[in-house]
C-alpha positions in Angstrom: 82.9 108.9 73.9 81.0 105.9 73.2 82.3 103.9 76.1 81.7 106.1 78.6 78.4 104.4 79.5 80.3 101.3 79.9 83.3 103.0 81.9 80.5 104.9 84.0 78.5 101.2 85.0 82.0 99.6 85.8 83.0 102.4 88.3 78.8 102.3 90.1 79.4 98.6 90.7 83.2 98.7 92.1 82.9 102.3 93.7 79.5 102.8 95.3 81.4 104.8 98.6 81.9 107.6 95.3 78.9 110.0 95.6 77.5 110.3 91.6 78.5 113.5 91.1 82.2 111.8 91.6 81.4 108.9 89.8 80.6 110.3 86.7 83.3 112.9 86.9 85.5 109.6 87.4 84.3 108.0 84.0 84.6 111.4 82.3 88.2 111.7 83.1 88.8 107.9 82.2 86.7 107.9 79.1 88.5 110.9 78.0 92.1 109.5 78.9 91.0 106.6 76.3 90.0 108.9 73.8 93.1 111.6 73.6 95.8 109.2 75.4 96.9 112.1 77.1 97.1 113.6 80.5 97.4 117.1 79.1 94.0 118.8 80.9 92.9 120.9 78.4 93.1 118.2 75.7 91.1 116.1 78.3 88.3 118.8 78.9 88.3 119.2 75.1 87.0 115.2 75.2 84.3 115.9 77.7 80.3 116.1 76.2 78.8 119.5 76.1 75.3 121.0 76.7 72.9 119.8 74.2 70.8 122.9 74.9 72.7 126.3 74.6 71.0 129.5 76.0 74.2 130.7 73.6 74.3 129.6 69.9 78.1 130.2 70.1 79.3 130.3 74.1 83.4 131.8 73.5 84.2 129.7 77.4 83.2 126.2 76.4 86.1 124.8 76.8 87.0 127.0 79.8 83.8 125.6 81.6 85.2 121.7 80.7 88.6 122.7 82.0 86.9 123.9 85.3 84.5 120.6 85.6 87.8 118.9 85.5 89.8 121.0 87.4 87.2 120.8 90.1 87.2 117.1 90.2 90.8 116.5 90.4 91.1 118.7 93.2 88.2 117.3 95.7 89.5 116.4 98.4 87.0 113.8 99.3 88.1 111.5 96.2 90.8 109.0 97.7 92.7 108.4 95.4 94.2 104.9 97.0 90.8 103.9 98.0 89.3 104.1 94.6 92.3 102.1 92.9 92.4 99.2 95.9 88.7 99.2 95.1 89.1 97.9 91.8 92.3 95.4 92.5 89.9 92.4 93.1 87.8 92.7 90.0 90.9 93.3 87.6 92.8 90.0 89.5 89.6 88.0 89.0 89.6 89.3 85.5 93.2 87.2 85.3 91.5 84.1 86.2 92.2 84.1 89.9 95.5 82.8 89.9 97.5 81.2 92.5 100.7 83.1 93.1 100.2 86.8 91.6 103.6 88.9 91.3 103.3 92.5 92.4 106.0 94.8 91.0 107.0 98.0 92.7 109.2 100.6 91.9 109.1 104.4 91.8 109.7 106.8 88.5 110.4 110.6 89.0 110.1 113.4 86.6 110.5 117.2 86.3 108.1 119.7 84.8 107.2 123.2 84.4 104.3 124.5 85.5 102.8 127.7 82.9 104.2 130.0 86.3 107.8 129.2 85.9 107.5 127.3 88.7 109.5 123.7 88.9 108.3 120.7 90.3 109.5 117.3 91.0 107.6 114.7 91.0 108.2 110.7 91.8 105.2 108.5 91.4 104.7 105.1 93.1 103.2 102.2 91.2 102.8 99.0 91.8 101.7 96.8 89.4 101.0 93.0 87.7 103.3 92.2 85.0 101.8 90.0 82.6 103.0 90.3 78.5 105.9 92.7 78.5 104.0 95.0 79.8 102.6 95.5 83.8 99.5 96.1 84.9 99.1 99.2 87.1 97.3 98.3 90.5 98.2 101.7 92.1 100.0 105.0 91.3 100.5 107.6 93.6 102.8 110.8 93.5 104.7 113.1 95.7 106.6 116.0 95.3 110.2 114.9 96.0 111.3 117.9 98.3 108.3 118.0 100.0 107.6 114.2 101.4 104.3 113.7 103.7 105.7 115.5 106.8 104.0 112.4 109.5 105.5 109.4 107.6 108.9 108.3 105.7 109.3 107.3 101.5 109.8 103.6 103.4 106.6 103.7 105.6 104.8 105.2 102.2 105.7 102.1 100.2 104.9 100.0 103.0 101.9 101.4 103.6 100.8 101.9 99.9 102.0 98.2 99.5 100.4 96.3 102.4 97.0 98.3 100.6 97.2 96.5 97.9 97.8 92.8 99.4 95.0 93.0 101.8 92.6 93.9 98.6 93.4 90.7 97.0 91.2 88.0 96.9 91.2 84.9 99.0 93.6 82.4 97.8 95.8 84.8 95.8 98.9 84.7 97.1 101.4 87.6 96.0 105.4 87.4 94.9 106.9 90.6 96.0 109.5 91.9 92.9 111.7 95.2 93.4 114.9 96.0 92.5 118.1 97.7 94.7 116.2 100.6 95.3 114.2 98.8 97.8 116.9 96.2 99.7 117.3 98.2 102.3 117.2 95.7 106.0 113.8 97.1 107.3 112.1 96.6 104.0 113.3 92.7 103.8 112.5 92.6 107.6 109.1 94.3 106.8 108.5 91.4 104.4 109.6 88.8 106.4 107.6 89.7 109.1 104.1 89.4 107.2 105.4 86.0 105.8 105.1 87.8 102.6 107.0 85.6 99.1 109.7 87.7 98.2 112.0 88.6 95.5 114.7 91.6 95.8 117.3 92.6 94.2 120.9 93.1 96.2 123.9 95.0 95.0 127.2 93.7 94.9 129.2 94.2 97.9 126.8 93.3 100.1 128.0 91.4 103.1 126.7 87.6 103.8 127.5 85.7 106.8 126.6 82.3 106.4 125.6 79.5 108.9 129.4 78.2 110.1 130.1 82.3 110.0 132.0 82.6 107.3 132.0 86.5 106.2 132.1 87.1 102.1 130.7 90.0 99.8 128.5 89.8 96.7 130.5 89.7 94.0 133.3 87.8 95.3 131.7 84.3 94.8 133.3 83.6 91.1 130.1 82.9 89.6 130.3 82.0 85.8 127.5 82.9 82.8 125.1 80.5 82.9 125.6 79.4 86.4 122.7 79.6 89.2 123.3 79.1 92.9 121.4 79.3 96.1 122.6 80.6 99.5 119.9 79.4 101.8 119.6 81.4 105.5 122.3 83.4 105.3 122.3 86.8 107.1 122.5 89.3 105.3 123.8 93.1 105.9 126.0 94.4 109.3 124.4 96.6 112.4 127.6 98.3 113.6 130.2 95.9 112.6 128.1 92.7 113.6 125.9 90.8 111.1 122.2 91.5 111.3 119.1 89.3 112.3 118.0 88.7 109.5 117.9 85.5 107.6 117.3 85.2 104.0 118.1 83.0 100.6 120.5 84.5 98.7 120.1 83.6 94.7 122.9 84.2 92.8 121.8 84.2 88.9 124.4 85.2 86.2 121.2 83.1 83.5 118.6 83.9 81.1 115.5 81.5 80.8 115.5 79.7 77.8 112.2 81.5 76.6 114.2 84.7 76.4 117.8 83.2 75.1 116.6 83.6 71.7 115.1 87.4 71.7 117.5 89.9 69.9 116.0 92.5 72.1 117.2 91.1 75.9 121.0 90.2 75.8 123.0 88.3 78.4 122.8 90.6 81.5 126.6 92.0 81.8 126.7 91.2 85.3 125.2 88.4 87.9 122.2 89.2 89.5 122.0 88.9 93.2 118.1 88.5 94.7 117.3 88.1 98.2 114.0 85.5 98.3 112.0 84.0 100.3 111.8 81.4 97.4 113.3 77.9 97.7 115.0 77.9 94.6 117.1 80.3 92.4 115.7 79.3 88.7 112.3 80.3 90.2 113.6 84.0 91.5 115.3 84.5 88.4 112.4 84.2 86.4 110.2 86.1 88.5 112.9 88.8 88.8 112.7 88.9 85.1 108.9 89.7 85.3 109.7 92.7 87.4 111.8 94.7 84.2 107.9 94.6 82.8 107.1 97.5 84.8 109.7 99.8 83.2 108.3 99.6 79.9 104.8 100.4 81.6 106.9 103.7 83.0 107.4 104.5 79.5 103.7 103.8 78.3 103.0 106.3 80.9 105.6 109.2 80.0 105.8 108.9 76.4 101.9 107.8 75.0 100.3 109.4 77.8 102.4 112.0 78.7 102.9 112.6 82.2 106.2 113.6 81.7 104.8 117.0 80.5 101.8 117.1 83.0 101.4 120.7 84.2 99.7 119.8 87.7 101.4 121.7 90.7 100.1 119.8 93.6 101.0 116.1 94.2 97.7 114.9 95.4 96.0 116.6 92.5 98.0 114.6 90.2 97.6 111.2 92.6 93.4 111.8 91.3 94.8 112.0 87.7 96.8 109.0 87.9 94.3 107.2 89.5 91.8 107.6 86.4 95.2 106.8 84.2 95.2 103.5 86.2 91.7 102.4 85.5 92.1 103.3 81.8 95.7 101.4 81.7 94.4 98.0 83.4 91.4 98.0 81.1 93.8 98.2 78.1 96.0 95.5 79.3 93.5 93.2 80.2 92.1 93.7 76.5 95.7 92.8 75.2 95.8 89.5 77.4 95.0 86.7 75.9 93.3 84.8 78.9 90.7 87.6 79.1 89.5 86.8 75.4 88.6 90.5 74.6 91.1 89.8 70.9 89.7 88.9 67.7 91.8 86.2 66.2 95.2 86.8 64.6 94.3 91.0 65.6 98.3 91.3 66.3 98.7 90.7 62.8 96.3 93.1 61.6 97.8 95.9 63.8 101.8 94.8 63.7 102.5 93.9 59.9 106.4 93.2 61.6 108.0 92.6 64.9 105.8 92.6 68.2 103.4 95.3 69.2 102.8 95.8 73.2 99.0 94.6 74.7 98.5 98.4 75.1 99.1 99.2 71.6 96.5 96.2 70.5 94.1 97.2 73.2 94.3 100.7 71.5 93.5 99.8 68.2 91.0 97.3 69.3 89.5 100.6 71.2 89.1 102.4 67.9 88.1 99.1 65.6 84.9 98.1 68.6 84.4 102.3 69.5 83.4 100.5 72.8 85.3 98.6 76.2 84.4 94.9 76.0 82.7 93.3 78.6 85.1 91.0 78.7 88.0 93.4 80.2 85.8 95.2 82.7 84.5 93.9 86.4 82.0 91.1 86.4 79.7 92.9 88.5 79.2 95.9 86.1 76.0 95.9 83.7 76.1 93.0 81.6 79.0 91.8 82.8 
């Protein structure tokens, strides 16, 4: 694995707290996630360097030994997995020129699998990401076995807590856009947001009660809006407490619109419905289109389960698979970040030399830019790190 050296300088520089022992089991697993683009372990083992000096000509446990170097290192329990991937959120947003207003995705995919006992487990992992190109950029990914949540704290207080992680490790003067969909409109999580005077975009379902100023009482859905049309509800309360409308003031954006950058694509229709997005934004053009970023992450979900497999991972502890993703993460942001065309890492016209028709995702040309250099540029890797 030719990059390895490369991967291994990157993590020194942005993870000194790691002992070395951890931080070269760190740029093992991530050089090796690069090389197989799997999660499977025994095909990552298979990646890792053996002995140049056998005291057997032909050992029959090679492999077996690998496996167990890995196994070892995914199950430490002094390797935190959050801390390591908050370590590296300021040098990968640097990396994206520092810009002003930063949209942070978040959303949970959940999957079953088999373990070689029989046994079942279900898992839902937590990421929260960047989306930038059709694709997102993972910041963090954690899992969690779904009938067996952290006993001491809630799913809400866990995306909370994961998510108010991952603001406080952005630079100064980076200013993030919140971006989920219904799965996270809940009252406490809008109130959550509200609270930390965080920007805010949110997706409502229809039915949803507003009461507006002069306390006039109407549900989502029932405003007539027509395709093509935009409005803006400004501080209107939003949701009942026992009959009563809440305390809580948001904008309502009602958005039944498509930018015009995305009329023309044969791949994203008119949406069949109106879209209705609480925000702390000022105006509803602006929440649509940041609402559209947020689909992004979705397609990163199925980068995830279907070129990297962790649909099929056969991990049965959550926290053992949270170290896993957490090398998946490094290896994923490095790849996008190669694939963005403000980090410079692309030879000119390279989409045309890997796509011959239609579009080809950043992580596919970061892929075959991989294989053409057989190294990670500098370019897509923290500033700090040798040569960087």
């Amino acid at each position: 694995m030719s990059w390895y050296y490369r991967a291994r300088a990157a993590i020194d520089a942005v993870a000194p707290f790691l002992v070395t022992t951890q931080q070269t089991n760190l740029a093992l697993l991530v050089s090796a996630i690069l090389k197989k683009q799997t999660l499977c372990l025994s095909e990552l083992a298979r990646a890792y360097p053996a002995p140049k000096e056998r005291r057997v000509a032909a050992p029959k446990h090679c492999l077996l030994h690998r496996l167990k170097r890995l196994w070892r290192f995914t199950d430490n329990e002094k390797v935190d997995a959050l801390a390591v991937q908050v370590a590296f959120i300021p040098h990968t947003v640097a990396r994206l020129g520092h810009p002003r207003l930063v949209g942070l995705a978040i959303d949970w995919t959940m999957f079953d699998t088999t373990l070689p006992s029989g046994e079942r487990m279900r898992y839902q992992v937590l990421r929260i990401a960047v989306p930038r190109k059709g694709r997102a950029l993972p910041l963090v990914q954690l899992s969690y076995d779904r009938d067996h949540l952290p006993p001491e704290r809630s799913q809400n207080q866990l995306e909370q807590e994961t998510l108010l992680a991952v603001i406080e490790a952005l630079p100064a003067g980076v200013r993030p856009v919140v971006l989920a969909d219904r799965g996270f409109q809940r009252a406490g999580f809008l109130t959550w947001l509200e609270y930390r005077g965080l920007d805010y975009v949110v997706r409502l379902s229809k039915g949803a009660c507003i009461t507006e100023a002069d306390g006039r009482r109407w549900k989502l859905g029932e405003e007539a809006l027509k395709p093509g049309e935009l409005r803006l509800c400004e501080r209107v309360r939003y949701g009942l407490y026992h009959g009563r409308p809440r305390e809580l003031f948001v904008n309502v954006a009602l958005c039944w619109w498509v930018p015009k950058s995305r009329s023309t694509d044969p791949r994203g229709g008119f949406p069949e419905e109106p879209w209705y997005l609480a925000t702390s934004l000022k105006d509803a053009k602006s929440a649509a289109n940041w609402y559209w970023h947020r689909g992004w992450i979705e397609q990163s979900f199925k980068d995830a389960k279907g070129r990297f497999g962790l649909a099929r991972v056969q991990i049965g502890c959550p926290e053992r698979l949270s170290r896993l993703l957490m090398a998946l993460t490094i290896a994923l942001s490095w790849l996008t970040l190669m694939g963005l065309p403000e980090v410079g890492a692309m030879p000119r016209r390279w989409h045309a030399t890997v796509a011959q028709r239609g579009r080809a995702s950043v992580v596919s040309l970061a892929l075959e830019l991989l294989d053409h250099l057989q190294d990670l540029p500098l370019s897509c890797l923290p500033r700090s790190s040798a040569g960087g």
